[in-house]
C-alpha positions in Angstrom: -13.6 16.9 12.7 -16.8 15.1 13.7 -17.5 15.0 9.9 -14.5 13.5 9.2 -15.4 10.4 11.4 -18.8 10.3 10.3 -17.0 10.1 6.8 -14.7 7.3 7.5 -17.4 5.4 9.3 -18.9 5.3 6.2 -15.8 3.8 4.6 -15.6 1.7 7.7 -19.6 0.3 6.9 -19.1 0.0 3.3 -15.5 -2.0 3.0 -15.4 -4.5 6.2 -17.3 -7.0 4.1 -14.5 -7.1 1.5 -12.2 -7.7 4.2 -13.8 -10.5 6.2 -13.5 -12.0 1.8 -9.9 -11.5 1.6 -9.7 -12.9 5.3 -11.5 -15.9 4.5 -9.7 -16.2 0.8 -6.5 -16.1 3.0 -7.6 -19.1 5.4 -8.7 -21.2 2.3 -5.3 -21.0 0.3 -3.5 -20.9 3.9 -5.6 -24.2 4.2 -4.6 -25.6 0.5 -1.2 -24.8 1.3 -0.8 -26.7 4.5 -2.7 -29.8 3.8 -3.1 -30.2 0.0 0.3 -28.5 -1.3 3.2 -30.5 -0.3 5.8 -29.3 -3.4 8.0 -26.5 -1.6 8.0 -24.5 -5.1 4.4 -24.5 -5.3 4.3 -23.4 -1.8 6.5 -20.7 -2.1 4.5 -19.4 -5.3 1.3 -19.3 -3.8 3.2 -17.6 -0.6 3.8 -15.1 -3.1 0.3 -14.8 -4.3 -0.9 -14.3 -0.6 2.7 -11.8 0.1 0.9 -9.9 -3.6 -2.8 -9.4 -2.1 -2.0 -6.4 0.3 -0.1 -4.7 -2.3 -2.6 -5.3 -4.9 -5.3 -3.9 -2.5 -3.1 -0.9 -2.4 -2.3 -0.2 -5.3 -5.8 -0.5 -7.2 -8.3 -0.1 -4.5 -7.9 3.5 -4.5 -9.5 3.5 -8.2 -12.4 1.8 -6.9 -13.2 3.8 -3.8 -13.8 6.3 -6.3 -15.4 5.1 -9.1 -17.8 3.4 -7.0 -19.3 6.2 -5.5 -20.3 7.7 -9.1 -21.5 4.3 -10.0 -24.1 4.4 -7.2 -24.3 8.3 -7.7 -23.4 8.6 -3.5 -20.6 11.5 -4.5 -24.0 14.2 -4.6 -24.3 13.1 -1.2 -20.6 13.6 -0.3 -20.7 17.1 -1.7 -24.1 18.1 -0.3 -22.3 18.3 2.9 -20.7 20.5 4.7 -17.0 19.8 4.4 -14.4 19.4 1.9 -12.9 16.8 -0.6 -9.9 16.6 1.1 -11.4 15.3 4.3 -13.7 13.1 2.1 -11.0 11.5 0.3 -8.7 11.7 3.7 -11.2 9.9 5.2 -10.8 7.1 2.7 -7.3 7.0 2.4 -7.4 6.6 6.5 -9.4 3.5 6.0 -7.6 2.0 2.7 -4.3 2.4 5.2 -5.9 0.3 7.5 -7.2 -2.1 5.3 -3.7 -3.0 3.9 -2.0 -3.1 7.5 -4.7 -5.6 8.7 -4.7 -7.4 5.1 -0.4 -7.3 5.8 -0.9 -8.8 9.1 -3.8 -11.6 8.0 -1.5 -12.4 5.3 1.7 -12.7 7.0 1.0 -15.1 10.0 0.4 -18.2 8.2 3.1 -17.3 5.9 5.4 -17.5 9.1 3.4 -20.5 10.2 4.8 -21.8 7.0 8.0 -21.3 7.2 8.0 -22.4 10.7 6.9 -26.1 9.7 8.9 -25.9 6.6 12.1 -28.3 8.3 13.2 -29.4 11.4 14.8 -26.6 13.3 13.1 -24.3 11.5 12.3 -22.0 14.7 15.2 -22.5 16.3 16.9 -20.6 13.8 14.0 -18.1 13.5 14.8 -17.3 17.3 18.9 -17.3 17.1 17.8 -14.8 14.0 16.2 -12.8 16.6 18.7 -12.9 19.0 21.0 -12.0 16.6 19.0 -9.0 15.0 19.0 -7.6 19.1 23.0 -8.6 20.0 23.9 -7.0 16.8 21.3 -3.8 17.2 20.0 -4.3 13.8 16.2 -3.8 15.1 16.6 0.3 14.2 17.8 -1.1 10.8 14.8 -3.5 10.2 12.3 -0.8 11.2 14.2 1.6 8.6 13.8 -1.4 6.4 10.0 -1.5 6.5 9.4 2.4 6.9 10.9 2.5 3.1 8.8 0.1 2.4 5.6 2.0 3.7 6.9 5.2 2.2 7.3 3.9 -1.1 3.6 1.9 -0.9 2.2 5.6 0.5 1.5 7.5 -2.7 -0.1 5.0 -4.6 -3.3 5.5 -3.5 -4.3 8.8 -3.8 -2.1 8.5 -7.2 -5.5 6.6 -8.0 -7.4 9.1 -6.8 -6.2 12.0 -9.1 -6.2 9.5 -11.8 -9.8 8.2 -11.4 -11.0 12.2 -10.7 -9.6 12.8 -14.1 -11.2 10.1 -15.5 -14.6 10.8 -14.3 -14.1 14.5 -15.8 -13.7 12.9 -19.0 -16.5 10.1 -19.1 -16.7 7.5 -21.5 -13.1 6.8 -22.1 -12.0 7.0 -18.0 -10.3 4.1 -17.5 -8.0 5.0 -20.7 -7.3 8.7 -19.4 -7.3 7.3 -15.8 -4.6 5.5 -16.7 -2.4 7.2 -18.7 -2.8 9.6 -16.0 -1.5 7.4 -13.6 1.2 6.2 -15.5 2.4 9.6 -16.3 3.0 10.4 -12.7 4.7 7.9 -12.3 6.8 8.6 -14.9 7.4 11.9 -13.8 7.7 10.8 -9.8 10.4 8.5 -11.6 11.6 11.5 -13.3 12.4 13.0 -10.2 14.0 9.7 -8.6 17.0 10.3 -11.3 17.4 13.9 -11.0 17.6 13.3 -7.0 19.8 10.6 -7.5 17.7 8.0 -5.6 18.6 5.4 -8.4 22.7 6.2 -7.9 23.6 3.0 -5.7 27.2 2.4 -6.9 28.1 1.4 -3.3 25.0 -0.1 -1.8 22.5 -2.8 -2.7 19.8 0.2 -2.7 16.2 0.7 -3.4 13.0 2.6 -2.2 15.5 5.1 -1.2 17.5 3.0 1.0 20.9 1.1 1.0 22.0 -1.6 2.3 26.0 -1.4 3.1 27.0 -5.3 2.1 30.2 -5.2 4.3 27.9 -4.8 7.7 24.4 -5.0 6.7 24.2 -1.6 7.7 20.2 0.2 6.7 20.5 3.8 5.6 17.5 5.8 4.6 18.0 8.9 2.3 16.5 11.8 4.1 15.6 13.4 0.1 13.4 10.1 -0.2 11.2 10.4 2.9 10.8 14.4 2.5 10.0 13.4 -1.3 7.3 10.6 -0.8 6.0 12.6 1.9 5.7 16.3 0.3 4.5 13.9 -2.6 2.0 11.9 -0.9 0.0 15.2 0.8 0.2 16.8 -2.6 -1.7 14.3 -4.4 -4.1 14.3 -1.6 -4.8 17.8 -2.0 -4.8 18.0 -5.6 -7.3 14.8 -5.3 -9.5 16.5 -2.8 -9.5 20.0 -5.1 -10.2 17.4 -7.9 -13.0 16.2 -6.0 -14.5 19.9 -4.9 -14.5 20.8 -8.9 -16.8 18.0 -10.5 -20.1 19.1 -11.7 -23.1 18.7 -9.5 
């Protein structure tokens, strides 16, 4: 265990910079949006460039976690010690987890801070939408709302890692191999959607595994979707960290 923090203190040291950049690309487009920006289309375009930045993190970061320690050659270290890939790469994923819950949160407060200013009344009816959400006991049903959300963010990045570990077994072609590789899981974890019959909404207004009854807005999760992203999720991890344990010294 005290390897393991020693490991993601080391992913701690080496990312922070990056996200003290995104913080400060944040507070310059927040800026550009509140004092330069007055068209509400353009606002609400580069809300969604700002709303794209944690996902984006997410979804590619995990490539370069890897690739960069080849580059500097710091995965000889990694292995030289005495512990496995899985913690190694469990270590990372702890701190790339992190990294997009902080870049979510950094991100989202001057999008509110937007929409707050928008029109007149604009928080009034951002606290009778409160009020409403607790009279009406919808709270369970927006937690449910963003734990699909998380589940289906929660196998991306180790997806990158088994793609980028099968990259770097190849060599000069990775990022072609690395990304067929990804794209062929998740053709296959798509696959698997249709056969489960995560896709079958005919009732609902449904997706990442959830539907949304239109009659009284009523959030269900399907239980086959959060056993399936999470089996999925430590799978990947495991294959990533075995991936990881096999490269040549």
């Amino acid at each position: 265990m005290m390897q393991f923090w020693m490991l993601f203190r080391k992913e701690v040291e080496q990312n922070y910079q990056w996200v003290i950049g995104a913080a400060a690309i944040v507070l310059l487009v927040s800026l550009v949006l509140q004092f330069q920006i007055k068209d509400s289309e353009a606002r609400i375009a580069l809300s969604a460039v700002l709303l794209s930045l944690p996902f984006l993190d997410g979804l590619m970061k995990g490539f370069y976690q890897i690739r960069n320690e080849y580059a500097r050659n710091t995965h000889y270290f990694l292995r030289s010690l005495p512990t496995s890939g899985l913690h190694i790469l469990a270590s990372k994923y702890l701190w790339l987890a992190i990294e997009v819950t902080i870049l979510t949160l950094m991100v989202m407060v001057p999008i509110a801070f937007f929409i707050l200013n928008s029109h007149t009344g604009a928080f009034q009816q951002l606290v009778q939408a409160i009020q409403d959400i607790l009279r009406q006991n919808h709270l369970f049903d927006l937690l449910k709302f963003v734990f699909a959300i998380v589940l289906a963010v929660l196998p991306l990045p180790v997806l990158a890692y088994v793609s980028q570990l099968v990259g770097q077994r190849v060599g000069k072609v990775e990022w072609l191999v690395s990304g067929i590789t990804y794209l062929g899981i998740l053709w296959l974890q798509g696959t698997i959607y249709n056969a489960l019959g995560l896709f079958d909404r005919s009732t609902d207004i449904g997706m990442f595994g959830m539907g949304i009854n239109a009659s009284n807005d009523i959030v269900t999760l399907d239980p086959q979707f959060v056993i399936f992203q999470l089996t999925l999720s430590a799978l990947l991890l495991l294959v990533s960290g075995w991936l990881f344990d096999q490269q040549d010294l």
